[in-house]
Backbone as a chain_set.jsonl record, in Angstrom:
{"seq": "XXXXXXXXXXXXXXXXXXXXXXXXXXXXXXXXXXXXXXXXXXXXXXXXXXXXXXXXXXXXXXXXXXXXXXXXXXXXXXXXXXXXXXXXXXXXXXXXXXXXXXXXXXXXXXXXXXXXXXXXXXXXXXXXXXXXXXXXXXXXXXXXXXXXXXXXX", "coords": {"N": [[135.224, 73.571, 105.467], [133.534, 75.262, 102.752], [132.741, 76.396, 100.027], [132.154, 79.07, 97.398], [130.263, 77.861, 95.471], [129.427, 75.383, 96.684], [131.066, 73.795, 96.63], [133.191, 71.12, 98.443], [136.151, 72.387, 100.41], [137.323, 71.417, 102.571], [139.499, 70.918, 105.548], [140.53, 73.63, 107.533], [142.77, 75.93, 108.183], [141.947, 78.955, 110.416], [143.305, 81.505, 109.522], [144.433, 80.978, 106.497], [141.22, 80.174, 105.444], [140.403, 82.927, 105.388], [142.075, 84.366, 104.125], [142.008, 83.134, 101.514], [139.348, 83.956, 101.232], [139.48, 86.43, 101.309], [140.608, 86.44, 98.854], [139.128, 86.062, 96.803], [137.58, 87.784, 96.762], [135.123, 87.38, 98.312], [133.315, 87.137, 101.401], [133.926, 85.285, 104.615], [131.797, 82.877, 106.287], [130.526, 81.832, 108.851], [128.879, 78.687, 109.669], [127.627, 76.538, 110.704], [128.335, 76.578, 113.874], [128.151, 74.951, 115.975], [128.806, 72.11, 114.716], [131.692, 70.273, 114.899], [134.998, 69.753, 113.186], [134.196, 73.444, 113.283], [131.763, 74.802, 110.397], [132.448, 76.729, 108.311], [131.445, 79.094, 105.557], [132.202, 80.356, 101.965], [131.093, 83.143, 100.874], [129.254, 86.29, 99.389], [128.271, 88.289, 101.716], [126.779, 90.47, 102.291], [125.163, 90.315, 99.89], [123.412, 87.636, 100.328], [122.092, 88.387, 102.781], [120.265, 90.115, 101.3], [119.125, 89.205, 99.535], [118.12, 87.066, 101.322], [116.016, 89.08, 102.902], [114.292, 89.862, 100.936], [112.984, 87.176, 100.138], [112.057, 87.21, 102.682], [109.916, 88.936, 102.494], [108.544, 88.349, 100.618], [107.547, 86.373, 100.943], [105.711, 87.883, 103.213], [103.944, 88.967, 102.011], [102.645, 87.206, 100.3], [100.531, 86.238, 102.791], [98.145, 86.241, 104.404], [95.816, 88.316, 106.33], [93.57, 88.783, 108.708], [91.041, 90.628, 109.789], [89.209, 91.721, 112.449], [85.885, 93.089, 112.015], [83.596, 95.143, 113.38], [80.237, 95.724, 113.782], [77.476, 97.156, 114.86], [74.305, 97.569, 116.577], [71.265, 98.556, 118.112], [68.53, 97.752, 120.285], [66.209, 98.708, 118.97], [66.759, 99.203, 116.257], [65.733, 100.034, 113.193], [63.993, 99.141, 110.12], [65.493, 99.843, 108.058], [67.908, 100.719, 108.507], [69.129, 98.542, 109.453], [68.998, 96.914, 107.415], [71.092, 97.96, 105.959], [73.219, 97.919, 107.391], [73.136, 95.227, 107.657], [73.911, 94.544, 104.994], [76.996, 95.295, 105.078], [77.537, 93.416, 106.777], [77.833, 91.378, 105.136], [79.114, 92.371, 103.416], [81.54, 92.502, 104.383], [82.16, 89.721, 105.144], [82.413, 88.509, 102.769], [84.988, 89.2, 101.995], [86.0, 88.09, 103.514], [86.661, 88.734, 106.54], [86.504, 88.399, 109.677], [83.357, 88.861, 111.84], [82.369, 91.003, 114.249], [79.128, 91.326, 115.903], [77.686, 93.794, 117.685], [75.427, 94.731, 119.818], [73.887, 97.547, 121.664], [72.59, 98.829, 124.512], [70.675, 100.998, 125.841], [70.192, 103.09, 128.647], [66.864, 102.534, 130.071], [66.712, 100.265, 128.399], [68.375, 97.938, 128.609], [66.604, 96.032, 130.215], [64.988, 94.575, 128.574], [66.541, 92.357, 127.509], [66.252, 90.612, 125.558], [65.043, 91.367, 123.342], [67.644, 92.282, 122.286], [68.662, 90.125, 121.628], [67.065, 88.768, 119.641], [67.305, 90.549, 117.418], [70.32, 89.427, 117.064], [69.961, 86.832, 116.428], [68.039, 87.488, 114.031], [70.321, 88.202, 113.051], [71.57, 85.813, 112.217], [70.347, 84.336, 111.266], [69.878, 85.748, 108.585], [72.229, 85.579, 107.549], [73.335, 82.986, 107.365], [74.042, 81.185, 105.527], [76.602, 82.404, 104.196], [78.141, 82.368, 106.59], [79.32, 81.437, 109.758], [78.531, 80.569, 113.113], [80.964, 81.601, 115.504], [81.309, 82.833, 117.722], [78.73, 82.669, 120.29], [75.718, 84.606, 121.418], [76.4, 86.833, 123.427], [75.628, 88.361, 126.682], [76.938, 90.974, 128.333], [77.493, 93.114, 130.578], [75.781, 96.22, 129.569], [76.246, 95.212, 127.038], [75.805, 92.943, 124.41], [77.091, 90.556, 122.53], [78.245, 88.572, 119.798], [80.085, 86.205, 117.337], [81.024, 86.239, 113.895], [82.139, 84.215, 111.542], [83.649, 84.171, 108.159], [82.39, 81.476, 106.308], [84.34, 78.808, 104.25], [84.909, 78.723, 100.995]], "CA": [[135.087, 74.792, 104.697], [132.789, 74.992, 101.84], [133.389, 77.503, 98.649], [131.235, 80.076, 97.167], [129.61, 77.003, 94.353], [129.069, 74.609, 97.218], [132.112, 72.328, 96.897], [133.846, 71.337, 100.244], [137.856, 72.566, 100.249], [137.945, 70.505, 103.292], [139.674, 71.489, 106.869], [141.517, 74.379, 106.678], [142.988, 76.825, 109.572], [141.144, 80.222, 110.026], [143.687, 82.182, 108.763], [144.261, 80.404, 105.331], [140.299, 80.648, 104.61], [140.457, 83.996, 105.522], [142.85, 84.705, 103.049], [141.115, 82.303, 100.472], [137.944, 84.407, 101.27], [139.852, 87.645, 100.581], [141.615, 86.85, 97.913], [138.143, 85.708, 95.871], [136.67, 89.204, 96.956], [134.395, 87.752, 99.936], [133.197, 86.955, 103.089], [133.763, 84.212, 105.389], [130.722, 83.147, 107.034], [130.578, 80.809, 109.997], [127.481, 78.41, 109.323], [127.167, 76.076, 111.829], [128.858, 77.017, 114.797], [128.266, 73.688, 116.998], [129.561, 71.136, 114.353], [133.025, 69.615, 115.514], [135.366, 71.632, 113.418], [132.753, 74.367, 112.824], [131.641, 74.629, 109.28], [132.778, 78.087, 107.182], [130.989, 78.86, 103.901], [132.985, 81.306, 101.6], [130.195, 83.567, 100.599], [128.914, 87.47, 99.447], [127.378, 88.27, 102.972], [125.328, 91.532, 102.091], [123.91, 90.076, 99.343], [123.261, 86.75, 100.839], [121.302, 89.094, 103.795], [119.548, 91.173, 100.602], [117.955, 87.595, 99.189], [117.195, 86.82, 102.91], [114.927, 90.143, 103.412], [113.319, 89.672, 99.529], [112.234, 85.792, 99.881], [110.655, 87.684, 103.649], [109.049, 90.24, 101.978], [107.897, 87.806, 98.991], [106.082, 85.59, 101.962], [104.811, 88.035, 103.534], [103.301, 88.972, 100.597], [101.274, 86.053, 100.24], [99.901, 86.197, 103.545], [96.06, 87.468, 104.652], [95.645, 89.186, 107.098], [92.309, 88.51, 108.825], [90.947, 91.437, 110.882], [87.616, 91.67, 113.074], [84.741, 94.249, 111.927], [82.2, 94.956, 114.203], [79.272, 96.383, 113.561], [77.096, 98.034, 116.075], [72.722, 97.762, 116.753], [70.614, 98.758, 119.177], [67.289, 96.607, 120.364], [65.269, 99.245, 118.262], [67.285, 99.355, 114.736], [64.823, 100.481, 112.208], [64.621, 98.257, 109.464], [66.247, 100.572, 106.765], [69.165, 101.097, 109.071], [69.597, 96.927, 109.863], [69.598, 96.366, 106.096], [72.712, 98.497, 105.715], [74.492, 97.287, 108.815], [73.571, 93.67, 107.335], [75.052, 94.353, 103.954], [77.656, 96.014, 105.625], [78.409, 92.801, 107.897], [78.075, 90.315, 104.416], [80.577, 92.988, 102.682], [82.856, 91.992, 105.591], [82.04, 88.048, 105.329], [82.548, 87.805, 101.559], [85.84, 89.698, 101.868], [87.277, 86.882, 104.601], [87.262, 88.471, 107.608], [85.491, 88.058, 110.988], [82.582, 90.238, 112.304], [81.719, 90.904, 115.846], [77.909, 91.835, 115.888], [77.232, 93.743, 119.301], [74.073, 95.432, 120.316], [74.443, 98.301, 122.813], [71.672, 98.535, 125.508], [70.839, 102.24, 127.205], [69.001, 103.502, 129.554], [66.13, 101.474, 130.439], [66.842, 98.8, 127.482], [68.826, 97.079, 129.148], [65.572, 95.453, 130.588], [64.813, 94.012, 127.424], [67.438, 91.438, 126.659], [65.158, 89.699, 124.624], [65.063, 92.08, 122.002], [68.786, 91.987, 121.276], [68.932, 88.963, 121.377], [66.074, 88.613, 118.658], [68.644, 90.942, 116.805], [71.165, 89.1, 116.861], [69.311, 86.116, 116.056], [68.219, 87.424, 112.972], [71.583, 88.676, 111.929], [72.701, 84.606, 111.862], [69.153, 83.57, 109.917], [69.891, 86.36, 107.358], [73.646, 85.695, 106.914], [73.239, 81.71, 107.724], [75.137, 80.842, 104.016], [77.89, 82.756, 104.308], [78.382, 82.643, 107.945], [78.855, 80.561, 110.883], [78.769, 81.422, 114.364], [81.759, 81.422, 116.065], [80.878, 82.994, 118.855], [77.331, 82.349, 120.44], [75.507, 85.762, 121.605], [76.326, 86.557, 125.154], [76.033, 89.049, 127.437], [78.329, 91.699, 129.348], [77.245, 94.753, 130.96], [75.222, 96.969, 128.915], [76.299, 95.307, 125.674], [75.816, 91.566, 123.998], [78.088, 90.155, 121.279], [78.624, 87.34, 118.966], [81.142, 86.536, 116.528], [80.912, 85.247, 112.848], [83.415, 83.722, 110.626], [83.099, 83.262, 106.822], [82.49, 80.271, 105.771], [85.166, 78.698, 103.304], [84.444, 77.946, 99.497]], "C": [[134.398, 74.472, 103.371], [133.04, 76.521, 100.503], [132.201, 77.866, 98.122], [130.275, 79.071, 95.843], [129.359, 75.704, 95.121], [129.953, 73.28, 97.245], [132.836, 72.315, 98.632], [135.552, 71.489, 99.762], [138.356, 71.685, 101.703], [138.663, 71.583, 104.714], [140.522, 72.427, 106.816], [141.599, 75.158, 107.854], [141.88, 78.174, 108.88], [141.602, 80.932, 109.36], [143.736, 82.188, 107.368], [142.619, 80.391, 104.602], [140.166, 81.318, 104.891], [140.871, 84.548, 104.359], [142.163, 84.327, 102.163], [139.749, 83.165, 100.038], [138.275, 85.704, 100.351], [140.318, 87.764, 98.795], [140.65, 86.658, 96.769], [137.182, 86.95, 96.159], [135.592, 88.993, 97.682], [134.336, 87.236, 100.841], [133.279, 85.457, 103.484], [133.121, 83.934, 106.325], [130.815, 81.819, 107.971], [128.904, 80.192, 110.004], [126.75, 77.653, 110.414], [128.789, 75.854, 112.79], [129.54, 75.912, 115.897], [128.549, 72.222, 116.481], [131.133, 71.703, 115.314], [133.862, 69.296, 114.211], [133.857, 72.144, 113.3], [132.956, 74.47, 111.269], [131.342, 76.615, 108.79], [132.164, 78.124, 105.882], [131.82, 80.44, 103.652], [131.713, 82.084, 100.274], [130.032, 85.105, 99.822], [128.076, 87.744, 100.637], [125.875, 89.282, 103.141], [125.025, 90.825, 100.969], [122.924, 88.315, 99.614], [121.925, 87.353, 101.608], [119.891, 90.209, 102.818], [118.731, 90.199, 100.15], [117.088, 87.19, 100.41], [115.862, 87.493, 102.961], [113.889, 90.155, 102.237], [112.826, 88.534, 99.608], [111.232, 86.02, 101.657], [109.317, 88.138, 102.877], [108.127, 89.314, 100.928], [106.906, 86.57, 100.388], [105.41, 86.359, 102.576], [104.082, 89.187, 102.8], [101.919, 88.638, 100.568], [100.732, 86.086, 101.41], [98.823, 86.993, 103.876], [96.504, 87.413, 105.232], [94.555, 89.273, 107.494], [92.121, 89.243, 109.603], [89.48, 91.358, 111.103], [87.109, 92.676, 112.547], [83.949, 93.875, 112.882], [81.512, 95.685, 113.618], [78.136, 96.251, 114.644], [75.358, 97.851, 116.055], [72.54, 98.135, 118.31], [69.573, 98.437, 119.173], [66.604, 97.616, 119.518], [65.653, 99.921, 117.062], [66.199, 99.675, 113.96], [65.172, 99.566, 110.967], [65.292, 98.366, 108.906], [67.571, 100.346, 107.559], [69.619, 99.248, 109.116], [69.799, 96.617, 108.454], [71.026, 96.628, 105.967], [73.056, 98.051, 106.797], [74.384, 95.55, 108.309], [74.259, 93.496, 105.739], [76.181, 94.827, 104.066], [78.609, 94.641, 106.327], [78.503, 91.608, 106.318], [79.618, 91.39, 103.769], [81.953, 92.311, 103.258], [83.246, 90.619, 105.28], [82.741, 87.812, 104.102], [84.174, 88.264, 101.179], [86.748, 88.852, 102.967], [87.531, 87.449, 106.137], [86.35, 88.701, 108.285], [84.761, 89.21, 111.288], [82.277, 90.039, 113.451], [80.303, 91.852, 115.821], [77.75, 92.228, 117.169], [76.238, 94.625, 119.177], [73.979, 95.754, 121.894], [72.251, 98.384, 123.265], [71.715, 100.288, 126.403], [69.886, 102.828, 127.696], [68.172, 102.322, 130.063], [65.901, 100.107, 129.137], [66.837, 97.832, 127.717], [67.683, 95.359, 129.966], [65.005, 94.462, 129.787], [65.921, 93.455, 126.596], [67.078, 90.678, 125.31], [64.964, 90.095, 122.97], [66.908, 92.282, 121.442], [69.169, 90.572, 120.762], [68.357, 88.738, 119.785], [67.195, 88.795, 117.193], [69.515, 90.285, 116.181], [71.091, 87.965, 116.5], [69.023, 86.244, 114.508], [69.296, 88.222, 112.119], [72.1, 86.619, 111.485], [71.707, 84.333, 111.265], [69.819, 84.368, 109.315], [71.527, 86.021, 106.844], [73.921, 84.099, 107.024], [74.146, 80.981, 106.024], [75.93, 81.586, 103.924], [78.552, 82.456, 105.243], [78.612, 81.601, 108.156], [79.509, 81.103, 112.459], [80.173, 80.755, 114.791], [81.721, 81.522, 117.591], [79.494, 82.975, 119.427], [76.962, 84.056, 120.968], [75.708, 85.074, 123.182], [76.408, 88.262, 125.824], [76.546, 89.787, 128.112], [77.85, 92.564, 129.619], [75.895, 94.915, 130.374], [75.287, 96.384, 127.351], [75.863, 93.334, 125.522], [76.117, 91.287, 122.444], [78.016, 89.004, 120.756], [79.762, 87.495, 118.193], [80.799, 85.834, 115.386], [82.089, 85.273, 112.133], [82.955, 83.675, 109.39], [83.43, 81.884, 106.7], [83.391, 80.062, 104.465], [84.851, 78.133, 102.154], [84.906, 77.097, 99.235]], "O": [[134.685, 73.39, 102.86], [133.719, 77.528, 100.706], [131.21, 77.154, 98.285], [129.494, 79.797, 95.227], [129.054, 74.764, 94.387], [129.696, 72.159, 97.684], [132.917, 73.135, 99.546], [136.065, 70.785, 98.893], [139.526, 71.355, 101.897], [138.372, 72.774, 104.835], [141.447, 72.232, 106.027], [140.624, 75.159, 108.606], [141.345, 78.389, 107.792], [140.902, 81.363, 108.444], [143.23, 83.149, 106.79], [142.563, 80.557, 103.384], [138.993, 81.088, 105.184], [140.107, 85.168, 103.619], [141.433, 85.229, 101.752], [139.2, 83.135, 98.937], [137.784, 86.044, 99.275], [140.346, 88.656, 97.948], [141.093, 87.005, 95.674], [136.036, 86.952, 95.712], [134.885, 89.971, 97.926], [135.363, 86.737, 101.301], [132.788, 84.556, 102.803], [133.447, 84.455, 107.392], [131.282, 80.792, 107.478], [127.92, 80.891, 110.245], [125.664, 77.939, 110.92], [129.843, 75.276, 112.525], [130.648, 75.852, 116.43], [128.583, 71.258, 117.246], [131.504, 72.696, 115.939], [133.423, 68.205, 113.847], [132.783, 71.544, 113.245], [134.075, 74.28, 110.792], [130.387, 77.378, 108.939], [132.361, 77.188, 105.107], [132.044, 81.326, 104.477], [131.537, 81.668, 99.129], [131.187, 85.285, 99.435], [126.932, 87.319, 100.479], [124.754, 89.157, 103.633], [123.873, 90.539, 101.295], [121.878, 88.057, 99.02], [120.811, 86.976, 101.243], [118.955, 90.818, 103.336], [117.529, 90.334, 100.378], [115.871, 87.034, 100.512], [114.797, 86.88, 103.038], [112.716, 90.428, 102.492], [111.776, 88.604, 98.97], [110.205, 85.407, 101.948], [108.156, 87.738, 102.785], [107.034, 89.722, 100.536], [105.723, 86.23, 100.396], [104.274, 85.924, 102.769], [103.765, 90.253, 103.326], [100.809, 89.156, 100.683], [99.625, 85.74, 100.997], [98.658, 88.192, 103.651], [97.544, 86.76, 105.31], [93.948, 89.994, 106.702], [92.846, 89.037, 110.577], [88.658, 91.029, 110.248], [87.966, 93.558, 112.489], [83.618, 92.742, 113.231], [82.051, 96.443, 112.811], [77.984, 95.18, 115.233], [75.102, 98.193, 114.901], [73.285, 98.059, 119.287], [69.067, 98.638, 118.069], [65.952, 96.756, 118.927], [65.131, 100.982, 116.72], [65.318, 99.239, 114.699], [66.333, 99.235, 110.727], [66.081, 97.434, 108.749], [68.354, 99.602, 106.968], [70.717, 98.987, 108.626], [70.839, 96.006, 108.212], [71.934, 95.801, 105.886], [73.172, 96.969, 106.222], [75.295, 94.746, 108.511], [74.954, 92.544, 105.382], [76.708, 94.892, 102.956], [79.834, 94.627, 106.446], [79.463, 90.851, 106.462], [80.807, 91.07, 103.757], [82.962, 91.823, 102.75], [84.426, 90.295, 105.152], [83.661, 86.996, 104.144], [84.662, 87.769, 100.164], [87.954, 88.996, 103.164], [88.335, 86.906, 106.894], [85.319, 89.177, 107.811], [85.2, 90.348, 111.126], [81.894, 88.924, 113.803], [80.432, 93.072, 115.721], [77.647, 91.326, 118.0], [76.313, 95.373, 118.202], [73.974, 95.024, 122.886], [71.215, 98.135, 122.649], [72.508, 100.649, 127.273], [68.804, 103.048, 127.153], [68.7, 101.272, 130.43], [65.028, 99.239, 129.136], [66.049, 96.919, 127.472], [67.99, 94.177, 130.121], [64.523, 93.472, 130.336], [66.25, 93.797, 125.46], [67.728, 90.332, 124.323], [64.819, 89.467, 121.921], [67.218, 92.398, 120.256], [69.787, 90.149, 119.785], [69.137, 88.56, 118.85], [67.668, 87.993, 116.387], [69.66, 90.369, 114.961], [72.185, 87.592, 116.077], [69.519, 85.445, 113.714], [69.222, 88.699, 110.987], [72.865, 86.323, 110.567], [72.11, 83.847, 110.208], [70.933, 83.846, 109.267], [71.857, 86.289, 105.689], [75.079, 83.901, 106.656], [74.946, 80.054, 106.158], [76.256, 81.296, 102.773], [79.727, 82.197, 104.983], [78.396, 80.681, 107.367], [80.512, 81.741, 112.777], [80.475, 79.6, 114.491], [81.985, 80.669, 118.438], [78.855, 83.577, 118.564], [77.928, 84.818, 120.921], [75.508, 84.023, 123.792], [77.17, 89.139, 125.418], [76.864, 89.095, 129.079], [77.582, 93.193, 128.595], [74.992, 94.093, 130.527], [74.577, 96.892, 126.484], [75.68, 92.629, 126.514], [75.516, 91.705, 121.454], [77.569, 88.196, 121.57], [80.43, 88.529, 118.189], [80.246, 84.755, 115.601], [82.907, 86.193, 112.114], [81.841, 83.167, 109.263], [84.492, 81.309, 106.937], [83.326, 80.933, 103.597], [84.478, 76.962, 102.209], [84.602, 76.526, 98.188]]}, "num_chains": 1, "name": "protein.A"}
């Protein structure tokens, strides 16, 4: 049995730190279960459980949170429009989190892989210092994707 300032009171029946617990106004908490006796701490239990959920909350706090952006072309982007979709995909980069570049394909496009590719090609020259590929461009259907990561300072 251990006491609410971390001293040990030593082996003690249940009832007796029961009492002990009560009679200091709290709880008797069972700590480790699978020691040989089991080990009792003589505690406040809700606020014990209220520090618990505040030293959560205070980590996950500190934690990012890294989510994917995509952003979207098609083999015949206009340049005006590819500028903004490429400051659009550095906004993303310089802010930490991942972009998935895909370039949709319709109708008879599709024929012309070549040109997304190109695309998607010069999305990694133009973003090549911030960036790095993660994912290589590939293929699927109608569409073809990559992935970039920021690079870390």
């Amino acid at each position: 049995m251990v006491d609410e300032d971390g001293n040990q009171l030593g082996i003690l029946p249940t009832h007796e730190a029961l009492s002990l617990a009560r009679e200091r106004g709290l709880d008797l908490v069972e700590v480790a279960a699978s020691a040989d006796p089991p080990v009792c701490r003589i505690m406040d239990y809700g606020r014990f459980k209220y520090q618990q959920q505040k030293r959560q909350q205070e980590a996950k706090k500190k934690q990012t949170v890294i989510q994917i952006k995509e952003v979207k072309f098609r083999p015949k982007t206009d340049e005006h429009d590819y500028q903004t979709k490429l400051r659009n995909i550095v906004k993303f980069l310089e802010k930490g989190d991942r972009c998935k570049v895909t370039v949709f394909f319709r109708g008879r496009e599709i024929v012309h892989k070549d040109r997304g590719l190109m695309v998607l090609e010069r999305v990694i020259e133009d973003t090549k210092e911030i960036s790095k590929v993660e994912q290589t461009p590939s293929a699927e259907g109608r569409t073809m994707t990559m992935l970039l990561s920021p690079v870390k300072k």
